[in-house]
C-alpha positions as CSV (number, residue, x, y, z in Angstrom):
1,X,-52.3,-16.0,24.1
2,X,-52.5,-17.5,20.6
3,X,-53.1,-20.6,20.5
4,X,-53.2,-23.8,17.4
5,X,-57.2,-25.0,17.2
6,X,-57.7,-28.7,16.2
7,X,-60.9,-30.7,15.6
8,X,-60.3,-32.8,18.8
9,X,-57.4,-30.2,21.0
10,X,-55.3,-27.9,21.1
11,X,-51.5,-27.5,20.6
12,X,-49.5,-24.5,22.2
13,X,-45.8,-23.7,22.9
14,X,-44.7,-22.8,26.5
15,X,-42.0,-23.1,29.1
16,X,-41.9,-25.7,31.5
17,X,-42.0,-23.2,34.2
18,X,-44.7,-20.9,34.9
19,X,-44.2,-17.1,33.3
20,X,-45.4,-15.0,36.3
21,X,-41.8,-17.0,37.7
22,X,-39.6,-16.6,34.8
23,X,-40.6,-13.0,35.0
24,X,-38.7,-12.3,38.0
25,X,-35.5,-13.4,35.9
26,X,-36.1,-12.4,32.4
27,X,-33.1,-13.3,31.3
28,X,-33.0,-17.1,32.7
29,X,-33.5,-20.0,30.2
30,X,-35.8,-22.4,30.4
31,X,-36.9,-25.4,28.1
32,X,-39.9,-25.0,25.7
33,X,-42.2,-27.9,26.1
34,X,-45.3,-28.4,23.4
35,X,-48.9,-28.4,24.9
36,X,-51.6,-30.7,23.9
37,X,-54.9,-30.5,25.4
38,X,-57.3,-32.7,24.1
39,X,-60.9,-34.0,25.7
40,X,-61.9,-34.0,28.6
41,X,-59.2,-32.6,31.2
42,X,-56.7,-34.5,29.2
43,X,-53.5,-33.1,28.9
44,X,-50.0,-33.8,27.3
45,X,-46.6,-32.1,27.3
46,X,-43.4,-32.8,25.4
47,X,-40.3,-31.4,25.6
48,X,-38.9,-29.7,22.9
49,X,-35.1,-29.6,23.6
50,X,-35.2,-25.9,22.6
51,X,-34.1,-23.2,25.6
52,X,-35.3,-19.9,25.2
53,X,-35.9,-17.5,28.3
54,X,-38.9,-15.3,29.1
55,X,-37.4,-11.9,27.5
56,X,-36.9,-13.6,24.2
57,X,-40.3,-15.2,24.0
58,X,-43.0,-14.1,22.1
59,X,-46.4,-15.1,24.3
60,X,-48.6,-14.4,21.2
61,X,-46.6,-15.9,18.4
62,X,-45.2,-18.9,20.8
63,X,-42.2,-18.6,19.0
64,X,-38.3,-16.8,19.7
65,X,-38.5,-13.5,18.9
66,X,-36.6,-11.8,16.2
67,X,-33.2,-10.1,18.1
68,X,-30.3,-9.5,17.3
69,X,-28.1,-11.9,19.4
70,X,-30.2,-14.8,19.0
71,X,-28.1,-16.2,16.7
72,X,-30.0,-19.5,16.3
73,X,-33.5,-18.0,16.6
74,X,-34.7,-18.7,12.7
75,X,-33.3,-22.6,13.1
76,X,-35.0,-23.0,16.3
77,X,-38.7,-21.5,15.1
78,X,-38.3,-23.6,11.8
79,X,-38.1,-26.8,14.6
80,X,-41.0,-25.8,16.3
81,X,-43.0,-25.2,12.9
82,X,-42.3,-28.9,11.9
83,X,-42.7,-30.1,15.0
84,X,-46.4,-28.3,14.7
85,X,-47.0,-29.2,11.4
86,X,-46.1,-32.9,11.4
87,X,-47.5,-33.5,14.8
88,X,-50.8,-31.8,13.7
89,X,-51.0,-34.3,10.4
90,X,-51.0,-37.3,12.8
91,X,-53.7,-35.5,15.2
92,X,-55.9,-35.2,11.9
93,X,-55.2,-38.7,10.6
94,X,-56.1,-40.3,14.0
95,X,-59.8,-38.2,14.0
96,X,-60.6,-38.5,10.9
97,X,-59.8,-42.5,11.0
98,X,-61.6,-42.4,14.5
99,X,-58.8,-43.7,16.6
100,X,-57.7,-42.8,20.0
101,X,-55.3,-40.1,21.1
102,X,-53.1,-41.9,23.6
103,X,-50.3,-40.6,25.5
104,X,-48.1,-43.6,24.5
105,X,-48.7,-43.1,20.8
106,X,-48.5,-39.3,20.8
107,X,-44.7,-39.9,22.6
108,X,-43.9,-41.8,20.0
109,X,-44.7,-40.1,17.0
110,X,-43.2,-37.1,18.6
111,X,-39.9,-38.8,19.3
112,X,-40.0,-39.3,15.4
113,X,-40.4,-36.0,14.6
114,X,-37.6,-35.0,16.4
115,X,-35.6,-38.0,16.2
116,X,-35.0,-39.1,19.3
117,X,-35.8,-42.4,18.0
118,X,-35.2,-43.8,14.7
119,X,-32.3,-41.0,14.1
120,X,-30.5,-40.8,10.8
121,X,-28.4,-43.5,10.3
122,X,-26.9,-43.0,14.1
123,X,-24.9,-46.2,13.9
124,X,-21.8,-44.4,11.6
125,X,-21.2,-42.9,15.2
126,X,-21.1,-39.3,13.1
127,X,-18.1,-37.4,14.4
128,X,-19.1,-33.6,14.3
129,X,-17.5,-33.7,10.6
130,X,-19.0,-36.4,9.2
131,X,-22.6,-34.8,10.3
132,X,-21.7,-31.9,8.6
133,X,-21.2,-33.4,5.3
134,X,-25.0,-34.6,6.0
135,X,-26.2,-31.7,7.2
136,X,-25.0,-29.4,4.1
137,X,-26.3,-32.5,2.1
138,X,-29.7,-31.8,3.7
139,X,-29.6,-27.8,3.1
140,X,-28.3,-27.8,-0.5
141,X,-31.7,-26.9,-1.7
142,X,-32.4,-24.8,1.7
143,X,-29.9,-22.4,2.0
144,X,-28.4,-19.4,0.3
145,X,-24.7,-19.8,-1.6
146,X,-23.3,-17.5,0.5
147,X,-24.5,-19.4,3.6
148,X,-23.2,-22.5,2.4
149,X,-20.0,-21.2,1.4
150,X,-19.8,-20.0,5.4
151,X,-20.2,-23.7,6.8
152,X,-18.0,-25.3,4.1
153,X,-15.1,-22.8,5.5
154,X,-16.2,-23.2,8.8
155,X,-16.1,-27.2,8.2
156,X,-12.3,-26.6,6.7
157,X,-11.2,-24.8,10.1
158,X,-12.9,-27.7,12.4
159,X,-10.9,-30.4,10.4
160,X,-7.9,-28.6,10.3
161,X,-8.1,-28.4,14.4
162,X,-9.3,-31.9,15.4
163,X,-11.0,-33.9,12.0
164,X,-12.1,-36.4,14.7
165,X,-13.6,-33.9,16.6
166,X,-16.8,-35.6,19.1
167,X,-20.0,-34.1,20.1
168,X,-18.9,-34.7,23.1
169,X,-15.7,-32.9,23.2
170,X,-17.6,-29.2,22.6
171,X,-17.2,-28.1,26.2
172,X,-15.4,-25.2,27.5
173,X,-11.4,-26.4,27.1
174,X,-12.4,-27.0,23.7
175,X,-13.6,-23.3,23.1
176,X,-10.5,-21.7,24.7
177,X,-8.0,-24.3,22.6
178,X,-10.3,-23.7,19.1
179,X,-10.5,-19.6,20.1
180,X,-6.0,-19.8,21.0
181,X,-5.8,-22.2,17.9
182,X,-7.9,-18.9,15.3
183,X,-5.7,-16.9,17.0
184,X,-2.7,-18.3,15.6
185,X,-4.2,-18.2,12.0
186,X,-4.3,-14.4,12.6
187,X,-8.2,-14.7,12.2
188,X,-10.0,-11.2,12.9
189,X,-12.6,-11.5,15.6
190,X,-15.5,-11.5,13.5
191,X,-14.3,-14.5,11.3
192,X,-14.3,-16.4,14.8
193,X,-17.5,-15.4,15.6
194,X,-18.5,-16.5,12.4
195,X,-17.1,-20.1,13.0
196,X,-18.3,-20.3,16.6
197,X,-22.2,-19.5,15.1
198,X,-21.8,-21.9,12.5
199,X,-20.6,-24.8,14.9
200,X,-23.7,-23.6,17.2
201,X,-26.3,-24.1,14.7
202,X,-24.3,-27.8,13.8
203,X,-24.6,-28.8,17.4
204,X,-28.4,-27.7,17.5
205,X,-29.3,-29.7,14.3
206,X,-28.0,-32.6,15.8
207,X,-29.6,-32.4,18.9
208,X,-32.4,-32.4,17.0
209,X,-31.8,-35.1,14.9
210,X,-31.3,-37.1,18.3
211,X,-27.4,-37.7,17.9
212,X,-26.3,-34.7,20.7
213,X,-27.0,-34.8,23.5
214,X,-24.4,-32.2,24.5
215,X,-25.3,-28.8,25.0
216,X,-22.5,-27.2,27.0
217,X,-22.5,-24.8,23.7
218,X,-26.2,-23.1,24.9
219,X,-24.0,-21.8,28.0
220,X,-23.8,-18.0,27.9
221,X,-19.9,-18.0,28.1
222,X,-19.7,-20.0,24.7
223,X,-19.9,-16.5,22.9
224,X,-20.1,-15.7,19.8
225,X,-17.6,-13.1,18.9
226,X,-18.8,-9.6,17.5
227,X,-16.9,-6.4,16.8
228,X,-18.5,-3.9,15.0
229,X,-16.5,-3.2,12.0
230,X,-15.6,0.6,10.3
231,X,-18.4,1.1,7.9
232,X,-18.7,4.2,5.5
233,X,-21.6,6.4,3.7
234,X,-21.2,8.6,1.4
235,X,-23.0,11.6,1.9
236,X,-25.0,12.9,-0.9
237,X,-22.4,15.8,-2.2
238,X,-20.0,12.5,-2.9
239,X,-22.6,10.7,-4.3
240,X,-23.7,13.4,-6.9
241,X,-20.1,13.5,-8.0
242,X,-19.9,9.8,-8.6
243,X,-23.4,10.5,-10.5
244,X,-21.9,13.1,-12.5
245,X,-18.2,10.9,-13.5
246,X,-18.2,11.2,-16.8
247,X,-17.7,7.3,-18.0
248,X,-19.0,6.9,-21.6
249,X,-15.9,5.3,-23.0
250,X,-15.8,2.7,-19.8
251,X,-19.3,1.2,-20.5
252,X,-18.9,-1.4,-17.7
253,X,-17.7,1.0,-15.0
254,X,-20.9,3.0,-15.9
255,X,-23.5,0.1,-15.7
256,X,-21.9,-0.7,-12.0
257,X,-21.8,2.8,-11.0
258,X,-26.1,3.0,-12.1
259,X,-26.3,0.0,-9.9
260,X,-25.0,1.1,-7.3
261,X,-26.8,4.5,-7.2
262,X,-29.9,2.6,-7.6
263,X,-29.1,1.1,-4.1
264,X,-28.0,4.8,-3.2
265,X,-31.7,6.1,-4.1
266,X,-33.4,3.3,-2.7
267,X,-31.5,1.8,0.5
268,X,-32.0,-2.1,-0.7
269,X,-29.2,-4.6,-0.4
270,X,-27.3,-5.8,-3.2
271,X,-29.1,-8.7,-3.7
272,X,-32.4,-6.6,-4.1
273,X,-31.2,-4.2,-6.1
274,X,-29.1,-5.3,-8.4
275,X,-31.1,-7.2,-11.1
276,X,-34.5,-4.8,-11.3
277,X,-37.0,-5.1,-14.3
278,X,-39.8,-3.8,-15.5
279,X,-41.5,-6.4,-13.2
280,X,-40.7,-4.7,-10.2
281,X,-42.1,-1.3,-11.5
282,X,-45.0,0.1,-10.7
283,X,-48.0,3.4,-10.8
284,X,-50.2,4.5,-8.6
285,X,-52.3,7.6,-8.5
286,X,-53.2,10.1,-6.0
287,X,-54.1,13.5,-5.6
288,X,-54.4,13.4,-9.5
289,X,-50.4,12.4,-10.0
290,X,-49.1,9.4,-10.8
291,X,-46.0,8.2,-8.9
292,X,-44.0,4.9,-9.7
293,X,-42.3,2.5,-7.3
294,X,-39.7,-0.2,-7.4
295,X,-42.1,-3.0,-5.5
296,X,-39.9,-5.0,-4.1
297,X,-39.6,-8.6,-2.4
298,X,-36.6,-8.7,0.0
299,X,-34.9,-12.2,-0.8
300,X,-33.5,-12.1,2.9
301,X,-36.6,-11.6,4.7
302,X,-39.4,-12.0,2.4
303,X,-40.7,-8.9,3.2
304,X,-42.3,-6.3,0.3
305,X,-41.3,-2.9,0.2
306,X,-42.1,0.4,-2.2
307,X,-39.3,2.2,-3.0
308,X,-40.3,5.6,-5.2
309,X,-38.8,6.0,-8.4
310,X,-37.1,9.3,-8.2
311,X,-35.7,11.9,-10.3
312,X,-32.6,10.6,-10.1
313,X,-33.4,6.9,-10.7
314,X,-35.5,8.3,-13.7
315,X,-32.2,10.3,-15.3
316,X,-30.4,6.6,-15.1
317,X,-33.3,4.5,-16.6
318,X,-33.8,7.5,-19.7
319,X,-30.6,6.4,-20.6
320,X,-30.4,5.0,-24.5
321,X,-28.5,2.1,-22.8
322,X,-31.3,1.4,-20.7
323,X,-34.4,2.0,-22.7
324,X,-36.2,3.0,-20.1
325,X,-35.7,0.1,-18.0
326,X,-33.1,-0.8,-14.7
327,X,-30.0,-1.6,-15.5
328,X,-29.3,-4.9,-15.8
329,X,-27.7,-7.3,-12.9
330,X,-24.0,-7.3,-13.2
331,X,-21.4,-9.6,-10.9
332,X,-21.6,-8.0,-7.5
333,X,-17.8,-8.5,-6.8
334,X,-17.5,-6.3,-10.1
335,X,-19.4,-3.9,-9.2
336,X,-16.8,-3.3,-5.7
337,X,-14.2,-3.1,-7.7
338,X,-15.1,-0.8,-10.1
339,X,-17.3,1.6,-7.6
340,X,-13.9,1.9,-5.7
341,X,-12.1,3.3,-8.7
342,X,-14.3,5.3,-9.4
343,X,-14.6,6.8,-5.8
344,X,-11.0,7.7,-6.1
345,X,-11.5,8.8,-9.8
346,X,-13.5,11.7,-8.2
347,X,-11.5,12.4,-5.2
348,X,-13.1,10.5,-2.3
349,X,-10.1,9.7,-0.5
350,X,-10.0,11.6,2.9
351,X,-8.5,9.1,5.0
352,X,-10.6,6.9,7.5
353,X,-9.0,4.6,10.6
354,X,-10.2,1.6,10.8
355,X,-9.9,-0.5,13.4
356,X,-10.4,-3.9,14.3
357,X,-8.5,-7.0,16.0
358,X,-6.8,-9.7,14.5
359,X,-5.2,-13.0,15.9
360,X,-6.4,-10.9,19.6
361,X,-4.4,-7.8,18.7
362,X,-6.1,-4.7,17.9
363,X,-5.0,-2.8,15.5
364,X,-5.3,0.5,13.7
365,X,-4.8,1.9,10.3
366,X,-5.5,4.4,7.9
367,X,-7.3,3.8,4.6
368,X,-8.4,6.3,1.7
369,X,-12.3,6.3,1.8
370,X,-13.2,5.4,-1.4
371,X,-11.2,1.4,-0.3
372,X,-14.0,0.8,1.6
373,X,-16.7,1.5,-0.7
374,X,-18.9,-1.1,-1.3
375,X,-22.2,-2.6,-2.4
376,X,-23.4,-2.1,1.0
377,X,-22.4,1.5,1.1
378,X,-25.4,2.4,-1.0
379,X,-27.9,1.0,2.0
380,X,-25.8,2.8,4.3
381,X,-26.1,6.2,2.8
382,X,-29.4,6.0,2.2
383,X,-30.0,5.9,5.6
384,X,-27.6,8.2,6.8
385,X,-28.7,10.7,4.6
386,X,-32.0,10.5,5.3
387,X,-31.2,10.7,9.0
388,X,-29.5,13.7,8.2
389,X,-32.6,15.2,6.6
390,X,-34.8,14.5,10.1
391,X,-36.9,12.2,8.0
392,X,-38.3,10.1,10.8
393,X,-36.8,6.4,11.8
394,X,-40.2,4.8,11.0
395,X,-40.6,6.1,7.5
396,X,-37.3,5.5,6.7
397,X,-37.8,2.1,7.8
398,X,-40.9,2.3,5.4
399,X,-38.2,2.2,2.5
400,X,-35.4,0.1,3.7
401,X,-37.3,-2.5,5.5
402,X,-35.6,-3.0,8.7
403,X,-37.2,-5.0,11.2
404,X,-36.2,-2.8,14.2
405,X,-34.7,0.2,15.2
406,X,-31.9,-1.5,16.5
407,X,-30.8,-2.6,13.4
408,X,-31.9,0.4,12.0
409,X,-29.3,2.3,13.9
410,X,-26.4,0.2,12.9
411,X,-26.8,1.5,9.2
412,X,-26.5,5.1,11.0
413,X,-22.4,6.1,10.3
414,X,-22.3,9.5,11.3
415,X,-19.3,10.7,13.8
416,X,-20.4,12.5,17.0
417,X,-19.6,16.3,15.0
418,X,-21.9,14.9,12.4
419,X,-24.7,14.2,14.9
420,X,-24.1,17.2,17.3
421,X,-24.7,19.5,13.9
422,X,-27.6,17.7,13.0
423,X,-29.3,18.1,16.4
424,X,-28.5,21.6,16.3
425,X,-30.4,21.8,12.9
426,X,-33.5,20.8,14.8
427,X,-33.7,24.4,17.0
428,X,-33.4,23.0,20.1
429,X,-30.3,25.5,21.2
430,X,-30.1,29.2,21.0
431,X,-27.2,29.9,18.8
């Protein structure tokens, strides 16, 4: 097990109870205390306030693993990393100053970390809205617009249903009346969810901050809606006709259709694709031939992928437009509109059914394909497509930078015919 080295002990992450028991229930939560060993069999434990349970736990890291429903799994490492890091400053300045590690002094400078003493301000009495106007305060610098633009419509919702709404008050009544209450606003079920993360990772921050002390909302049952939605790709014969639309006298409609082909060719998301230079391009050499990449740094993850620069990409770039360079970054909300038209400019409008529920009701309808073509459809397709072609999940993730091959797999939109005649493809069955 991994573990933090200091000049006088050591600092790990673990549950309170031992593993080989938490095994036996994998799925069981359990608080996550810090470790501090230091001297002479002296020990030191302090509890984090953070719950994980032994199948989300990462023994080597000593941090929540990266999954899919762990909705408040970045927010809770990002704890634990300041709780390491500030905690780790005061073990330095008290060796290097030659003073005594004390149990008393250690539980204080801990409860300042996390706040359970000295919390912000706690006298207003923050209401669960008032705290969110500090908390967004706090992140303006931290988060993403989009993110932000999330909790300030999530914020509007909870003061529209109860602006005096207590810390106290999130139990399970409340979730029924605020889930009956969406309802009524004819909310579709992903919009709740949306809300009901948001309000999670409110209540968390406080808890942190030492001003909740309410955590009815870690409960299992308190869950976060999820539906998965009716997603398109556009396989490559589609694609090549949007590539070939003639648009010379619609120079706007042309720079968002080479923008989103880009995303076609390459399986980035919009944010990483849209916006290239010259900066991002690079050679290398082997076997004699030089091949250039897109080298990109993925703004969601961090992580740096290498995405070839292929004949088609090459045809866009040659253009005089374009002198040899990516097209440049244009409104992503124009670029939806216009890739639309154009998808029914050149005849991609089988119809799809989409379903999905709204205000509790499901409901079905059927929409031409090219209305649900968007900037995301690009990252889609390229998967798809290369799916199609048997390239292996691994190297595919190679390009589009997926984490697992869960996630990888929700990218994957082909129907069941789709994937029964791409299995046959592989010679498996005598026909």
């Amino acid at each position: 097990m991994a573990t933090v080295q200091r000049s006088k002990g050591t600092i790990r992450f673990s549950f309170k109870e031992s593993f080989v028991s938490l095994s036996k229930e994998p799925k069981k939560e359990s608080l996550i205390f810090l470790f501090f060993n230091y001297g002479k069999d002296n020990r030191f434990k302090y509890s984090t306030r953070i719950f994980s349970c032994y199948a989300d736990w990462d023994r080597q890291r000593q941090r929540i693993r990266n999954k899919a429903h762990i909705l408040d799994r970045d927010y809770n490492n990002d704890y634990l990393n300041r709780i390491e890091s500030e905690f780790s400053k005061e073990i330095s300045y008290l060796n290097a100053h030659g003073l005594p590690l004390n149990k008393k002094h250690l539980t204080e400078k801990l409860d300042l970390i996390t706040g359970k003493t000295n919390p912000i301000n706690n006298e207003e009495n923050y209401t669960i809205i008032s705290y969110y106007d500090h908390f967004l305060e706090r992140k303006k610098d931290k988060i993403k617009e989009g993110t932000r633009k999330s909790h300030n419509q999530t914020k509007r919702v909870l003061t529209e249903f109860n602006k005096k709404l207590e810390f106290e008050d999130v139990n399970h009544d409340f979730y029924d009346s605020f889930i009956a209450y969406l309802y009524t606003k004819n909310y579709a079920d992903n919009t709740i969810g949306k809300y009901i993360k948001n309000l999670k990772v409110i209540m968390n921050s406080a808890a942190n901050d030492g001003i909740n002390t309410n955590f009815v909302y870690k409960q299992r049952d308190f869950r976060v809606f999820k539906e998965e939605t009716t997603q398109i790709y556009l396989n490559e014969d589609e694609i090549e006709k949007i590539a070939q639309c003639d648009l010379s006298d619609f120079p706007r409609k042309e720079l968002a259709r080479d923008i989103f082909l880009i995303g076609c060719y390459t399986g980035q998301r919009i944010s990483d694709f849209n916006g290239l230079s010259n900066d991002n391009v690079i050679a290398r050499t082997k076997n004699g031939k030089t091949i250039k990449f897109f080298k990109i740094k993925h703004q969601k993850t961090g992580n740096t992928v290498f995405c070839p620069i292929t004949k088609e990409i090459k045809a866009i770039l040659s253009k005089p437009r374009y002198q040899n360079s990516p097209p440049p970054k244009m409104n992503e909300q124009d670029i939806n509109e216009f890739i639309k038209e154009i998808g029914r400019k050149v005849g991609i409008t089988e119809n799809v059914i989409v379903e999905r529920t709204k205000g509790g009701i499901k409901t079905k309808e059927k929409v031409p394909k090219y209305r649900l073509i968007v900037t995301h459809t690009a990252r889609r397709s390229f998967c798809s497509n290369m799916f199609k072609k048997q390239m292996p999940v691994y190297h595919i993730m190679t390009f589009s930078g997926h984490s697992s091959e869960r996630e990888f797999y929700k990218y994957i939109r082909l129907d069941k015919e789709e994937k029964s005649l791409n299995i046959l493809e592989g010679g498996y069955f005598n026909i």
